[in-house]
C-alpha positions in Angstrom: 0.0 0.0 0.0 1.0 3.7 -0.8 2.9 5.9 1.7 1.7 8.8 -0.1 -0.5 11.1 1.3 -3.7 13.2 0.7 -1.9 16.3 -0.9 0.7 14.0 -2.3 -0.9 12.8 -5.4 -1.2 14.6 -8.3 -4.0 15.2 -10.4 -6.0 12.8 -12.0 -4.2 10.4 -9.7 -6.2 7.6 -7.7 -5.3 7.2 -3.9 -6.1 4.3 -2.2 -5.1 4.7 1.5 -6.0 5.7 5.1 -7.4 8.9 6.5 -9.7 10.6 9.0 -13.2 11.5 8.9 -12.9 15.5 10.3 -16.3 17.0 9.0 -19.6 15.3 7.7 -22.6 16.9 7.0 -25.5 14.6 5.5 -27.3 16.6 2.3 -30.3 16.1 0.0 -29.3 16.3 -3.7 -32.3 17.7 -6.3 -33.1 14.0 -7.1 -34.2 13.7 -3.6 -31.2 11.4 -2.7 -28.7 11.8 0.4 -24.7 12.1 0.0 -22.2 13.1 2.3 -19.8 16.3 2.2 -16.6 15.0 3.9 -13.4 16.3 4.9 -10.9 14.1 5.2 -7.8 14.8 7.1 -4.3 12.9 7.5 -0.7 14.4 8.0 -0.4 16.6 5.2 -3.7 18.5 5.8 -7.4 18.3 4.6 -9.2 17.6 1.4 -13.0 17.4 0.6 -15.2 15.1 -0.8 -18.9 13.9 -2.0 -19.6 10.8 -1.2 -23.1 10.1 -3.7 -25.2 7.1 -3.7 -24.4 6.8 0.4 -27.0 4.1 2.7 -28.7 5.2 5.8 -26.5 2.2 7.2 -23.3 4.5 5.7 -24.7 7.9 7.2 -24.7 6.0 11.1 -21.2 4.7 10.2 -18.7 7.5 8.9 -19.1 9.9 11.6 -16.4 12.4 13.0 -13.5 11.0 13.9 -13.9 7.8 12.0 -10.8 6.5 10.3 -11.5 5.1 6.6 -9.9 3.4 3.5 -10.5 5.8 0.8 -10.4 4.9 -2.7 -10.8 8.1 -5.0 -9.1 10.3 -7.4 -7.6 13.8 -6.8 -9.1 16.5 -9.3 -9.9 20.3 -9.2 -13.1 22.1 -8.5 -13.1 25.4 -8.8 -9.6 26.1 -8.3 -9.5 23.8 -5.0 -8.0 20.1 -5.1 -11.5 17.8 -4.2 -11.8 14.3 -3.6 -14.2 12.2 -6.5 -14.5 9.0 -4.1 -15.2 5.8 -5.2 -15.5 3.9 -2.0 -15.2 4.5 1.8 -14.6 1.6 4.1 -14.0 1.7 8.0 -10.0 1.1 7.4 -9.4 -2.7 8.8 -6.1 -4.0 9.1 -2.9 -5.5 10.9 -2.4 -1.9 11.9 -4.5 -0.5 14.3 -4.7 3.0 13.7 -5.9 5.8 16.0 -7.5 9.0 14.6 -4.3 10.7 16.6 -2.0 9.3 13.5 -4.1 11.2 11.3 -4.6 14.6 12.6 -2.0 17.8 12.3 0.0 19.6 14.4 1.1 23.2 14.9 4.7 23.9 13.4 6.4 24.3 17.1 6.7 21.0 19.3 4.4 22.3 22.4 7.6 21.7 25.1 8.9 24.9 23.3 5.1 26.8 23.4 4.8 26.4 27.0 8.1 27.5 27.6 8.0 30.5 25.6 4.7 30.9 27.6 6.4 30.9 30.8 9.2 33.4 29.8 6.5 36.1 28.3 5.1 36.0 32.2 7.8 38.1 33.5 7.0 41.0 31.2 3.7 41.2 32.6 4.5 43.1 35.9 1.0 44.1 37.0 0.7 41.4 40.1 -3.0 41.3 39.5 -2.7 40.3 35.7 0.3 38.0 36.1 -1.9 36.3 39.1 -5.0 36.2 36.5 -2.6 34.8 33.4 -0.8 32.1 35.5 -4.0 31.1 37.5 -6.2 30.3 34.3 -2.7 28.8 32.1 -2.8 26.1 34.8 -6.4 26.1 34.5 -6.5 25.1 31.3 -3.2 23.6 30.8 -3.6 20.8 28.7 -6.5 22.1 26.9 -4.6 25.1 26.4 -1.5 23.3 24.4 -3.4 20.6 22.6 -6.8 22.2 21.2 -6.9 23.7 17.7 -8.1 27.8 17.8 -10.9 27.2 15.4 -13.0 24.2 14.1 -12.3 25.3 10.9 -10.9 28.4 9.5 -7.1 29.2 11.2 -5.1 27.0 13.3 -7.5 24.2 12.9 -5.1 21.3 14.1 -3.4 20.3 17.5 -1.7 23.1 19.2 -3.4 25.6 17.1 -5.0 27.7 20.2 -1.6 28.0 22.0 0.4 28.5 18.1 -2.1 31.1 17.4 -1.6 33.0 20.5 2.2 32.7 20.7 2.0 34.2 17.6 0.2 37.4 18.5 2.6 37.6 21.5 5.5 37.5 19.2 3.6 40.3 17.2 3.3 42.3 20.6 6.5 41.9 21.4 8.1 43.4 18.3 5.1 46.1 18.4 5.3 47.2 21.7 8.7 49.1 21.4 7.8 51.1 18.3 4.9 52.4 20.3 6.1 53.3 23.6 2.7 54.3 24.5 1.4 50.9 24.4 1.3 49.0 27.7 3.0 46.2 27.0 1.6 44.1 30.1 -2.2 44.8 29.7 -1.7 43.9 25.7 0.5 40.2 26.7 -1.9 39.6 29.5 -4.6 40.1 26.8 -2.9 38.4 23.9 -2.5 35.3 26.6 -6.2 35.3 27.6 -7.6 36.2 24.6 -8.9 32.7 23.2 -8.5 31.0 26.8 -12.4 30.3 26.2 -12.6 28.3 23.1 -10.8 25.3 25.9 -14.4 25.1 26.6 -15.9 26.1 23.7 -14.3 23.5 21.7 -14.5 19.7 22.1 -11.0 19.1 21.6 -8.2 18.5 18.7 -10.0 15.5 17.4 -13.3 15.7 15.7 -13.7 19.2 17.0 -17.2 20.1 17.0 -18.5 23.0 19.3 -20.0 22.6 22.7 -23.7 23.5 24.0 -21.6 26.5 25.8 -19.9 27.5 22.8 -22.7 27.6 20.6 -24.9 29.0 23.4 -22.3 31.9 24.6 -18.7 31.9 22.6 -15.3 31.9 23.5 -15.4 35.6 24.2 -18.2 35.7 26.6 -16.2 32.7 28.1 -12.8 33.8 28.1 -14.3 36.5 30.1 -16.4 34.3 32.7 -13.2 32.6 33.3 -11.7 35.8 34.0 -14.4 36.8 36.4 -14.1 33.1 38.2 -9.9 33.9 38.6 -10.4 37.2 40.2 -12.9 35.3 43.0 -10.4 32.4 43.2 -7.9 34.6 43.8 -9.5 37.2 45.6 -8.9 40.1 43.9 -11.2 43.4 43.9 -13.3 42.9 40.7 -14.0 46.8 40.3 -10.1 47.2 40.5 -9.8 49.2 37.4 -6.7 47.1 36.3 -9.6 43.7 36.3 -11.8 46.1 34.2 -9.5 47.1 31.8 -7.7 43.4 31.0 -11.5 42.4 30.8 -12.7 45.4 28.2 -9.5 43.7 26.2 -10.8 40.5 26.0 -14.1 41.5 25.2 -13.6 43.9 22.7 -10.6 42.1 20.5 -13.1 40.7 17.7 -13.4 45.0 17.0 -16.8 44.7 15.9 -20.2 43.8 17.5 -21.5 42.2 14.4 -17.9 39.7 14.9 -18.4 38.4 18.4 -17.2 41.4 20.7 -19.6 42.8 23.3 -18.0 46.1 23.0 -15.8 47.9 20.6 -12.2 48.9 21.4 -11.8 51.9 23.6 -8.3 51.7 24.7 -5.3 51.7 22.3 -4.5 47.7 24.0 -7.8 46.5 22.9 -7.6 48.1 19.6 -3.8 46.4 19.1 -4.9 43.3 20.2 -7.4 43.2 17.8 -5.7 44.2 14.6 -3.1 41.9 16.0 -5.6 38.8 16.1 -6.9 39.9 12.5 -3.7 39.9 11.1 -2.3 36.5 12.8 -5.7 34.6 11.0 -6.3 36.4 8.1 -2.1 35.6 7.3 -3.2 31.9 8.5 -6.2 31.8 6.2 -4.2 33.3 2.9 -1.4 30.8 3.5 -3.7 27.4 4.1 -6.0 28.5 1.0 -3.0 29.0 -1.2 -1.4 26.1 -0.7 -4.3 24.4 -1.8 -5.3 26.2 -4.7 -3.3 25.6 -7.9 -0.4 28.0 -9.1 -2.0 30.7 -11.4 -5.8 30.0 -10.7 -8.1 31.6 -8.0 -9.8 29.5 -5.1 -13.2 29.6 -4.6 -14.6 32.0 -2.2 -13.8 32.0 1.3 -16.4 32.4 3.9 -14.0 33.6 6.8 -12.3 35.8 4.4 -15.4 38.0 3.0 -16.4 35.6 0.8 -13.1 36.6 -1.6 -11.1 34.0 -3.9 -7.8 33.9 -2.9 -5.1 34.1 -5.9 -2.1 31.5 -6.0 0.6 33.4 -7.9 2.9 31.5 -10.2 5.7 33.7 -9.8 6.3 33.7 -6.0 6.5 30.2 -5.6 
């Protein structure tokens, strides 16, 4: 059997190998038949597929986190590599493999996330936001290094939610000094915190689907209930206007209401934190799209990017 996989095969190729059921959604085509919209995952990333002519038997058995033998051929739709499957099996063998062999990780090993973590704590001098940072870190520890920062759209693998925020710390830290005005503690603290919710708003890096609370409240609102829970833990004074202000930052860093944030930005951290986030995703989103749109042709459109098709040029590769 092939070592090759997912993005590995060209064109027009057929691949007959082992990979992981991430997403499924059951549809009705015009005819009045059901097929499944898969995306499949392994090693080298995600591809989708339809899966036409499927049994009610088939719908109960290739669920999230199911691993499968796939037998289909690589071709384009739309300027995006798709899957034209010919068969799915549950993946049987002498090898007994765990949806964990399938499923990727963020680019940094997490030993050398967590201990970048711990360094960026002593730049965040305020007692009452170091307390609030280390109290919820250990909180949430290994949620915090092993869950992706989005179902979908950016960071969507193992590590992502602790990759995506050691990114926007790095982007702090080489911010902060061109803008001496900036406090630098109040915008870490935030950058830290910022996401700390979606450890319960997420089910985890495996099959990630969203929980009731995350569909009921989002990671926001929870990122800043867990705030309000650290400040009684650790009895602080929650009208203490340092609590208030790392809690208007973590509220406020989607910018806009219609985005997720109960408030807009009304101090220069919040406002920084939240072009900082943009820019960490949207760079994300370009580069994942890209890569899996063809050299010279346009993707089709991107939800999480406005609905633009990204362009793959020729020349820069």
């Amino acid at each position: 059997m092939s070592d090759k996989l997912l993005h590995d095969y060209n064109l027009g190729e057929q691949m007959n190998i082992p990979v992981l059921i991430k997403n499924v959604v059951t549809r009705t085509a015009k005819t009045g038949k059901q097929y499944l919209a898969i995306d499949f995952e392994d090693k080298s990333g995600e591809m989708e597929g339809m899966y036409w002519g499927v049994t009610p038997e088939e719908i109960e058995i290739f669920v999230i986190g199911t691993v499968v033998q796939l037998h289909a051929t690589k071709q384009m739709y739309q300027g995006t590599p798709q899957l034209k499957i010919a068969n799915i099996k549950l993946a049987t063998g002498k090898v007994d493999l765990k949806p964990s062999d399938f499923i990727t990780s963020a680019p940094v090993q997490r030993q050398r996330m967590e201990e970048e973590i711990n360094q960026v704590l002593f730049s965040i001098t305020n007692p009452e936001w170091n307390r609030i940072v280390r109290h919820l870190l250990r909180k949430h520890h290994d949620a915090f290094y092993t869950f992706p920062a989005a179902k979908k759209n950016h960071h969507a693998y193992t590590g992502g939610l602790a990759y995506h925020t050691l990114s926007i710390v790095h982007l702090a830290q080489k911010i902060g000094p061109l803008y001496p005005q900036i406090n630098q503690g109040l915008l870490l603290a935030g950058a830290i915190l910022h996401d700390i919710g979606k450890t319960l708003e997420l089910s985890g890096p495996v099959g990630t689907t969203y929980t009731v609370a995350g569909n009921l409240l989002g990671h926001i609102a929870i990122s800043d209930a867990e705030i309000v829970l650290a400040v009684q833990d650790l009895h602080l004074d929650p009208n203490d206007e340092n609590i208030i202000l790392l809690r208007h930052v973590i509220l406020a860093h989607h910018g806009l209401l219609e985005y997720g944030s109960s408030i807009r930005p009304a101090i220069l951290e919040a406002e920084v934190l939240h072009q900082l986030d943009e820019l960490d995703a949207s760079i994300e989103m370009f580069t994942h799209v890209a890569e899996q749109t063809e050299p010279g042709k346009f993707s089709e459109r991107v939800y999480a990017l406005d609905k633009r098709m990204i362009y793959h040029p020729k020349s820069l590769d």
